[in-house]
Every structure is written in C-alpha cells, then in structure tokens.
C-alpha positions in Angstrom: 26.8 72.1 4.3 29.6 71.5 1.8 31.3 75.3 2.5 30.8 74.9 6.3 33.0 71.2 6.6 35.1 73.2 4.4 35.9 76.3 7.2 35.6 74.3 9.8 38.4 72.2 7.9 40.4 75.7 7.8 40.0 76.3 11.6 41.6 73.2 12.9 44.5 73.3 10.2 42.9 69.9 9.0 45.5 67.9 7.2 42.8 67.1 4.6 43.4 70.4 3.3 46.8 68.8 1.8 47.4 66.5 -1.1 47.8 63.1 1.1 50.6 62.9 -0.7 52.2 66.0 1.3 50.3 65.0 4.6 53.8 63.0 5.7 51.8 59.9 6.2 52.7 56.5 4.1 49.6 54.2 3.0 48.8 51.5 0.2 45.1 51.4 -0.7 43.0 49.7 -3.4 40.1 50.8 -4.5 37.7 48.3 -5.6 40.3 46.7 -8.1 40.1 49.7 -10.0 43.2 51.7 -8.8 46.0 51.2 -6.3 47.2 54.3 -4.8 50.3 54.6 -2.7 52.5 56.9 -0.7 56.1 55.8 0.6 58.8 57.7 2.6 60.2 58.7 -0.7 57.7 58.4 -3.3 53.9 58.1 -4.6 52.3 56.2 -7.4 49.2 55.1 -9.0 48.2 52.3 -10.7 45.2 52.1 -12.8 43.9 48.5 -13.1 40.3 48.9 -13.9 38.0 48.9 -16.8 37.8 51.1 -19.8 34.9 51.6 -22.2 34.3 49.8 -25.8 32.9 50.8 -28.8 32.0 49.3 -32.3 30.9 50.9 -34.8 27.9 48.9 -35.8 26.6 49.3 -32.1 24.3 51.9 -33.0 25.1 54.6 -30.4 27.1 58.0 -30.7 31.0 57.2 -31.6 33.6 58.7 -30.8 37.1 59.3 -32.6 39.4 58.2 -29.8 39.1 55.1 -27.4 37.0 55.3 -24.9 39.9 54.6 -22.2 43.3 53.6 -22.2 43.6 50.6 -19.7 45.3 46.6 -19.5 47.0 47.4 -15.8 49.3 50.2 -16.0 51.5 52.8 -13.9 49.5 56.0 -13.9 51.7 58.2 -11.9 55.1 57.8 -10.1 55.8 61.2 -7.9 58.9 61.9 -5.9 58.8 65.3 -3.5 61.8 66.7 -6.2 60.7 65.7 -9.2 57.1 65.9 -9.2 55.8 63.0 -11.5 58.1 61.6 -13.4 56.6 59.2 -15.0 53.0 59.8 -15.9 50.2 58.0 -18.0 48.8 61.0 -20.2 46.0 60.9 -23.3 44.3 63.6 -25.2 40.9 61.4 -25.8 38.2 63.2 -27.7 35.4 65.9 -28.0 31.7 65.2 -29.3 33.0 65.7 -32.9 36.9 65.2 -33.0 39.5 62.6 -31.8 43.1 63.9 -30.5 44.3 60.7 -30.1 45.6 59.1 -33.7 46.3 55.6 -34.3 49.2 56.6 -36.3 50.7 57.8 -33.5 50.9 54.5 -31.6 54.5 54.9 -30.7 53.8 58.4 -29.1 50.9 57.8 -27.1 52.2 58.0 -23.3 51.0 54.9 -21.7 52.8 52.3 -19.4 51.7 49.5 -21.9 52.5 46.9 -24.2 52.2 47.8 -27.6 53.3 46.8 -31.4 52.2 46.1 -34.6 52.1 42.9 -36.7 53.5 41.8 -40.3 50.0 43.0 -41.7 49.8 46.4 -40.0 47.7 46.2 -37.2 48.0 47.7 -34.1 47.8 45.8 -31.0 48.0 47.3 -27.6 47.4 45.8 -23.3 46.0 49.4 -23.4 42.7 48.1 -25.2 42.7 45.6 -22.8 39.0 46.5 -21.5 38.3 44.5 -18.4 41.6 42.7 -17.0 42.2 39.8 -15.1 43.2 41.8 -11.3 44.2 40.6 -8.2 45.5 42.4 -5.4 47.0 41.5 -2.5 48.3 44.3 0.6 50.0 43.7 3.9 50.7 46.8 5.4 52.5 49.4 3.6 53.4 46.5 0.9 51.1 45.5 -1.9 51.0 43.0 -4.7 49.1 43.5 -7.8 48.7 41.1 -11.0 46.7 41.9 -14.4 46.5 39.7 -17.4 44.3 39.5 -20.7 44.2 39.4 -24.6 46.2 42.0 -26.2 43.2 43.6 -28.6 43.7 44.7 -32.1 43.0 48.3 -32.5 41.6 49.7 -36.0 40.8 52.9 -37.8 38.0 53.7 -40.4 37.5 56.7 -42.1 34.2 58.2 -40.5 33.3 58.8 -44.1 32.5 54.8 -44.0 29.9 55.5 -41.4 27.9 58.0 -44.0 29.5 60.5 -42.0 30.3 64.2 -43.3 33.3 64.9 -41.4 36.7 64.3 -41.5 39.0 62.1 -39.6 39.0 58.1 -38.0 37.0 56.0 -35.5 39.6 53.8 -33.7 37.5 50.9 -32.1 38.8 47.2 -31.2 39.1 44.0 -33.2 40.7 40.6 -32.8 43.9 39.4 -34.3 44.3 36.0 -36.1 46.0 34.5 -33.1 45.8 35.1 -29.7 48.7 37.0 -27.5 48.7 36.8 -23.5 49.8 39.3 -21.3 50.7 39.5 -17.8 52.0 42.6 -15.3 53.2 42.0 -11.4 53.7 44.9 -9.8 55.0 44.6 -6.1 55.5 47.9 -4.5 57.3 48.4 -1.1 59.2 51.3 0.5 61.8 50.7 -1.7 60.1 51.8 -5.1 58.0 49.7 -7.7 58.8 46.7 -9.2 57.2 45.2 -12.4 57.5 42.4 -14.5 55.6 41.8 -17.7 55.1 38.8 -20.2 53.3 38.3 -23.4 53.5 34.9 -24.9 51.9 34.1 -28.5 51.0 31.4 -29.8 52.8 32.1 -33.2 50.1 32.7 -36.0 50.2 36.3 -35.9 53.6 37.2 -36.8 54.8 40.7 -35.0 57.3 43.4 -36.5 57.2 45.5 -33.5 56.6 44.9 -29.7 57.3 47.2 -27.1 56.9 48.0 -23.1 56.8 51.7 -23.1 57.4 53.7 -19.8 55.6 57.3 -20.6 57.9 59.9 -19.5 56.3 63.1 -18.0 58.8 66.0 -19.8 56.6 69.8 -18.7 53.5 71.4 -19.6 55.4 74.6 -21.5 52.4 76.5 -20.8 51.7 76.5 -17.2 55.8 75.8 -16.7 57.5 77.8 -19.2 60.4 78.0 -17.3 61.3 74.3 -16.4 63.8 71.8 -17.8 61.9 69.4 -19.7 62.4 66.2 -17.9 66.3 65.1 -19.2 66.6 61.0 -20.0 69.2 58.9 -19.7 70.6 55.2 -20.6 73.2 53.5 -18.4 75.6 51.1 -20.3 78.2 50.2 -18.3 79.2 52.3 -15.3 78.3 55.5 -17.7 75.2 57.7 -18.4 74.8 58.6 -21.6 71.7 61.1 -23.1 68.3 59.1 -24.5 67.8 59.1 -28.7 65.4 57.2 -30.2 68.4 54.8 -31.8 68.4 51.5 -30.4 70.9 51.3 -27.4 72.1 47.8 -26.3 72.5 46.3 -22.7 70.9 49.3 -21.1 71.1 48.7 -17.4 69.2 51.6 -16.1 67.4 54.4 -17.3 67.5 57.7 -15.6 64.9 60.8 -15.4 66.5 63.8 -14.2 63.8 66.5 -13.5 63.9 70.0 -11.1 65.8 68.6 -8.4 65.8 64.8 -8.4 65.7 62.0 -10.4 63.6 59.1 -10.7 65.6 55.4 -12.0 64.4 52.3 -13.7 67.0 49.8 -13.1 66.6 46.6 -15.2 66.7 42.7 -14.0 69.1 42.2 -17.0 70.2 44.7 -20.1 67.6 45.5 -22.5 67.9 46.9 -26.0 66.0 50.7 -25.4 65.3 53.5 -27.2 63.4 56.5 -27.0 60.0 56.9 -29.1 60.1 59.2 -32.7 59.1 61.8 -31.2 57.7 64.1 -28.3 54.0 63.6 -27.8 52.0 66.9 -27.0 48.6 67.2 -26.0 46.2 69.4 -28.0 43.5 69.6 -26.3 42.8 70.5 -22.2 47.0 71.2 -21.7 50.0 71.5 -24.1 51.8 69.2 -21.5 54.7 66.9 -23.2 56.1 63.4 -22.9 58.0 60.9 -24.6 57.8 57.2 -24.2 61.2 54.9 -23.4 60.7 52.1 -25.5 61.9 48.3 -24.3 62.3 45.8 -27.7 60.6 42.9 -26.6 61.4 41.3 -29.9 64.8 42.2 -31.0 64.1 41.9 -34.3 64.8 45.0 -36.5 61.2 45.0 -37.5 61.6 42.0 -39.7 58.4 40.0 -38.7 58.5 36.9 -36.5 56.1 34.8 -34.4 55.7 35.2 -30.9 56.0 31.4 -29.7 58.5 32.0 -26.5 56.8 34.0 -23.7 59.0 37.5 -23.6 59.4 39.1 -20.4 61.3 41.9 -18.9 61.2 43.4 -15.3 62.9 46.5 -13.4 62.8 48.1 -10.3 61.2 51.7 -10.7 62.7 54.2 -7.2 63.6 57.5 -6.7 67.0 58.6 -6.8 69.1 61.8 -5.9 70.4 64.1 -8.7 
C-alpha cells in the first residue's frame, strides 16, 4: 500500500511531500533521548544525544577499523534557508575490511565534540562517550537539553596484533589514569542555539591539548562543483578577519559565510581559536569537505598540565545575513 499513500500524497499536494524543514512550520521534538530535532523561523538543527556502539578487541566478534559511532551529546546539523548546513557533524566510518576514519587524524575529524590528547599520547574524546547522561526538557517551541559522562581514551592497534593479514588499525576504547567529566547545555529558542560545555579533571592525567571543535560543513566538490566552499571568519575587535589554523586571541565571534548567508557563533567572552591542520575529506560514500574551528580550552602551547579547574566555554550559535 506503500505507492498508493504515496499518490494519494501527490493528489492533495500533501505537505509531507517536503522536507519539514521547508513545510514553513516551527517545532521542537525529542525523540526518545536519542535526538532533538528542531525548526525555527530562521533556522533548523539537530542534536544527536543518544548511544553509540563499543567494541574491544578481545570481545570475540567481527571488528571493525573505525568506531562504531561518534557520540557524547553533539550538534549534528545547523541549517539556515541561505546557507544550507553550515555546521554539520560528518564521519567516514568503515567497510567490512577497512577503516576511513584514522586516529591520527583526531584534529580533523568533523565532530561538535571535546577532544585532546594527554602528556603520554593518548587520545581522548566526549565523542567516545557511548551512553551519556541526557535530559531534556521542551516548552513549546523552546527546549533544554543537558549531556554529561567520562571522556573515554581512544587507542589503535595494528590489526596485525590480532593475527590479522591485513593492513591498517582497530581504534576501540580504553580508560585514562584519571578521570575527566564533561558536561554540554544546549538551550535552543527562536533566537538560535546556545551551548555551554565543561570538563573538569581531577589532575592525574596531565593534558597537552584540549579542544571544543565546531565541524564546519565547507561543499561536497563532487555533487557542488561549482560552490564557494564555506568561507570562515574570526572577529577581534569590531573587525573580521579570514580563519588560519594559527592561534588567534580574544576571538569574539566566528563567522561562516556560505551561498547567500551566514551562520555566527558569538562567544560569552574571547577565546583563543584557530582553525584545524587541515581540510577533512571523506573517502568513502561522498568527497564532501569540512574543517573543524578549534576553541583552546587549555591555553597552554601544548606544554602538558593537569586539568584541576573545571574549563568551560559557551556561545550563542544563529543565523545571520551576509
């Protein structure tokens, strides 16, 4: 009966034929605690707050090369009419035999997370975060939304280790020495999306690098060969200058200019931002782009230090004209 809903859907113009994003009505709606969806007079995003899957290598079922999920409470999507999505969560994940996604590559990966690496080289990430902490709370066209958890350890072994014959890693989880908290509010309102996030340590696994990263949706060159890759910029001062990935200090605002729009994160207070190495490109379904901004949470030059002091920062994410 599938094709003839779908005709009798054509016949009365059905607005479930749009996107609801482009059906001109505004809604908030959560869906089991997994995700949060909304669509405001302005804009549209998506938060993904549910679980992700886990693997160890001793569990003795298939593995695969990539995480199985990249989670901890995150922005998935934010979508304005001119821009499209600005800001968007992206991974390449894995096949049966080969992982896209490489631990190396940390600082590319396009996820709204908190991520960084401590004095003795391991990776630690809210992504791996498999089963936050969620509550939500909506009134109307307003939600609330908190997450909180354990940032995980992430590792790589060569799949040779397993008695393997093939090449390449198996990224699973592990646990650091210590133990560091985090905690993400997002409060989301006609206005745009607000979020505030805090990790807090309690000091015996000394950090040389912690960042919130805000994954920045740039084009796909294939299926848009003709678009403007999505153009950063910092705010210092009363002035807009273009993204690098050198440190900038007291950066009030950060500004994604893309087709005919633009898309602002304003912070609370300046914040010492810079853009990641590199462009991240997937290599697997699309050849879609991004590029992370990425918000020192340490300030540190990567010299290690403990995390004792809870470190939070917070901004207001809305769309903006060009």
């Amino acid at each position: 009966g599938a094709f003839a809903h779908r005709q009798e859907l054509e016949k009365s113009n059905s607005p479930m034929l749009k996107s609801p994003f482009l059906r001109g009505e505004n809604f908030i709606r959560d869906f089991a605690k997994a995700f949060v969806v909304t669509r405001q007079p302005g804009f549209a995003a998506i938060l993904h707050t549910g679980p992700v899957g886990v693997q160890t290598p001793d569990d003795n079922k298939a593995q695969f090369q990539a995480p199985l999920g990249l989670g901890g409470g995150q922005l998935s999507a934010f979508w304005t009419p001119a821009t499209g999505s600005a800001i968007l969560g992206l991974r390449s994940g894995a096949s049966y035999d080969k992982g896209f996604d490489i631990l190396k590559d940390w600082r590319l990966w396009p996820i709204h997370a908190v991520s960084g690496v401590t004095a003795g080289e391991q990776i630690v990430t809210s992504a791996r975060i498999a089963r936050p902490e969620v509550a939500t709370s909506v009134n109307g066209n307003a939600a609330t939304v908190k997450v909180s958890g354990v940032l995980a350890a992430i590792h790589a072994i060569p799949i040779e280790a397993l008695g393997k014959r093939k090449a390449g890693e198996l990224i699973y989880d592990g646990q650091l020495n210590g133990k560091i908290e985090y905690a993400r509010t997002f409060k989301i309102n006609d206005k745009g999306v607000n979020v505030e996030t805090t990790v807090n340590g309690d000091g015996k696994e000394p950090l040389a690098e912690l960042y919130e990263s805000l994954p920045v949706y740039l084009r796909d060159p294939e299926r848009q060969p003709k678009a403007t890759p999505t153009t950063i910029e910092f705010m210092v001062g009363d002035k807009w200058a273009p993204a690098t990935d050198q440190y900038v200090e007291k950066v009030t605002a950060v500004r994604l200019t893309r087709f005919t729009g633009a898309v602002v994160v304003t912070f609370d207070k300046p914040q010492r931002v810079k853009l990641s190495p590199a462009d991240w490109s997937d290599t697997w379904f699309t050849k879609a782009t991004a590029r992370n901004v990425l918000i020192d949470l340490l300030g540190s030059d990567g010299k290690p230090v403990a995390l004792k002091d809870a470190k939070t920062v917070a901004y207001r994410i809305a769309a903006a004209g060009k």
